[in-house]
C-alpha atoms as one frame of an Amber mdcrd trajectory, in Angstrom:
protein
  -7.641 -14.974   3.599  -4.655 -11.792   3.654  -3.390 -10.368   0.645  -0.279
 -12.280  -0.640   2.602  -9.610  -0.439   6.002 -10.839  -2.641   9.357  -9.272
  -2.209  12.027  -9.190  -4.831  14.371  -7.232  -6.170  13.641  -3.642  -7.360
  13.690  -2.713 -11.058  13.912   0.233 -13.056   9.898   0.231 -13.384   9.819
   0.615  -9.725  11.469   3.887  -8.989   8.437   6.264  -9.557   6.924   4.474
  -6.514  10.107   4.352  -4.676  10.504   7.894  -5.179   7.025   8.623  -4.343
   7.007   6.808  -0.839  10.423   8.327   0.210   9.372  11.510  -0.942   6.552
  11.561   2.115   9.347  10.946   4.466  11.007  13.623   3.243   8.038  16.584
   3.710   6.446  14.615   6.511   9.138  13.223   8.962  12.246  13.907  10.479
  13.426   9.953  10.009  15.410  11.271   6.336  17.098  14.030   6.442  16.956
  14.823   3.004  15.154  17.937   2.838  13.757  18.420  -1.067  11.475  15.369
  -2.610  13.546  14.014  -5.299  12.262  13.805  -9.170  11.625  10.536 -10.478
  14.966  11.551 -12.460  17.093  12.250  -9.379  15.654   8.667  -8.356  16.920
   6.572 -11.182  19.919   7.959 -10.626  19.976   7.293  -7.397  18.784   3.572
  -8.282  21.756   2.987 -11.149  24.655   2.515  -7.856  22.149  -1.325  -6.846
  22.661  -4.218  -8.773  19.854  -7.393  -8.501  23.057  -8.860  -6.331  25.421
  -8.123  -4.548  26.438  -5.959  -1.370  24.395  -3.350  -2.986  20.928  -3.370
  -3.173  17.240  -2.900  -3.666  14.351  -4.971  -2.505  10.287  -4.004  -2.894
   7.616  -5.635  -1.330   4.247  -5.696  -3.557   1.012  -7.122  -3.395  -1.021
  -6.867  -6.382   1.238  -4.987  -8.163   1.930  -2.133  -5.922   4.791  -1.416
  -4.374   4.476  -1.110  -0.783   7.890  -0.359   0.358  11.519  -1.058   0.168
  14.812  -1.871   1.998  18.417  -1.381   0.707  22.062  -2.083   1.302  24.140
   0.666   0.346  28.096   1.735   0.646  28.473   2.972   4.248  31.630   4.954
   3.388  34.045   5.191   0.337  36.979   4.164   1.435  38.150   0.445   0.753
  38.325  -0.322   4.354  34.384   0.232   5.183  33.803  -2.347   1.656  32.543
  -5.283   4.066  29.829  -2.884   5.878  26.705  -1.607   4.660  24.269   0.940
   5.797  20.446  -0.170   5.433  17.411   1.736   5.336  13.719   0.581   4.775
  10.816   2.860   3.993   6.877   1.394   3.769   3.858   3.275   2.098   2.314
   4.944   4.998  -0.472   3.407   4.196   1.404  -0.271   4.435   2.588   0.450
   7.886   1.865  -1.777  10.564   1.455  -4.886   8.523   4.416  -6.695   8.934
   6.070  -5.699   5.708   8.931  -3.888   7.006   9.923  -7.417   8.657   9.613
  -8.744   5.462  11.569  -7.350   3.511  14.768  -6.839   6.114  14.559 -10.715
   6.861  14.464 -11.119   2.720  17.393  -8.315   2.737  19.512  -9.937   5.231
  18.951 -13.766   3.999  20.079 -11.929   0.682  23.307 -10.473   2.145  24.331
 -13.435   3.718  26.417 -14.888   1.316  28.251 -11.268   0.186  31.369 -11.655
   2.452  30.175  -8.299   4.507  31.093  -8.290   7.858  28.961  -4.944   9.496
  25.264  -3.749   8.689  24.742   0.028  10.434  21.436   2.161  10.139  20.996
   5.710  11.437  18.122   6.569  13.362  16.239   9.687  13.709  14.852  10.034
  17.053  12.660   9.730  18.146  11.030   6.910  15.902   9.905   3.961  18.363
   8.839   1.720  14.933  12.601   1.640  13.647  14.348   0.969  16.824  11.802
  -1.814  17.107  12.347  -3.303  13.489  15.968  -2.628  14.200  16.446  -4.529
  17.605  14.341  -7.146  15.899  16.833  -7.953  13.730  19.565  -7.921  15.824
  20.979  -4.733  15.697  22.177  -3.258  18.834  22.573   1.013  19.325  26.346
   1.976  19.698  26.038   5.419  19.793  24.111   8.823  19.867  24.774  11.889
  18.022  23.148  14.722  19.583  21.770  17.619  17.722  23.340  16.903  14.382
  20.274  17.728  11.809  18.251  20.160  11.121  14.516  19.797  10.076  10.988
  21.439  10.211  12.933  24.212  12.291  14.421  22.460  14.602  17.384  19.962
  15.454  17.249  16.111  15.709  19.173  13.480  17.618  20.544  10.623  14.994
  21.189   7.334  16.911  23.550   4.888  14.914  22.993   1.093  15.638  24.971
  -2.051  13.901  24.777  -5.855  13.355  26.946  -8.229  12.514  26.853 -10.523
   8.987
């Protein structure tokens, strides 16, 4: 019998984890290029621009109470024009890797989004990272370009490819 893993929409209550799992990403990977772990304060702030609906948002998978990772919808640009597209990212314990949970939440994310009136999804890839571009293509996203060289990390530069989906 597996563990029963339930995904729903973040809460407040859930940002110390959130901050905690993307903060390994951050000191142990190139696939953020944030460069300084965030406080749990930074986080929340961070957390106030999702709503439970809407274009905008946060989902967690759990099982037993832990949060195992997360997927969001955010603004891909300010401008007016870019309103119906939205840049997605989804980050899993390291620990909860490997287990399916990343598809779960992105199919939960995009059966979510569905009924927003958004027209675009886009995610940025740091390569290389053979797990995103799979989750990615999985999900029908399809890479439209390649920015060479454009960040720097652990002393050296990275490659960003951009893919996109329709709604």
């Amino acid at each position: 019998m597996g563990i029963e893993i339930r995904v729903r929409a973040a809460t407040e209550a859930d940002v110390p984890r959130l901050a905690e799992i993307y903060n390994h990403y951050i000191v142990t990977t190139p696939a953020t290029f944030d460069i300084e772990p965030y406080t749990v304060a930074e986080r929340l702030e961070w957390f106030a621009h999702y709503a439970p609906a809407g274009p905008h948002r946060v989902l967690v998978a759990e099982s037993e109470g832990v949060v195992l990772g997360s997927a969001w919808s955010s603004s891909f640009r300010p401008k007016r024009a870019y309103e119906t597209t939205v840049e997605t990212s989804i980050y899993c314990a390291p620990e909860a890797t490997g287990r399916g949970i990343g598809t779960l939440l992105y199919a939960a994310l995009f059966e979510a989004l569905a009924g927003e009136g958004l027209h675009r999804a886009v995610a940025g890839i740091t390569l290389p990272n053979e797990a995103s571009v799979a989750i990615h293509e999985r999900f029908g996203f399809r890479r439209v370009a390649l920015l060479s060289e454009v960040g720097r990390k652990f002393g050296r530069y990275w490659d960003v490819a951009w893919f996109e989906r329709e709604l």
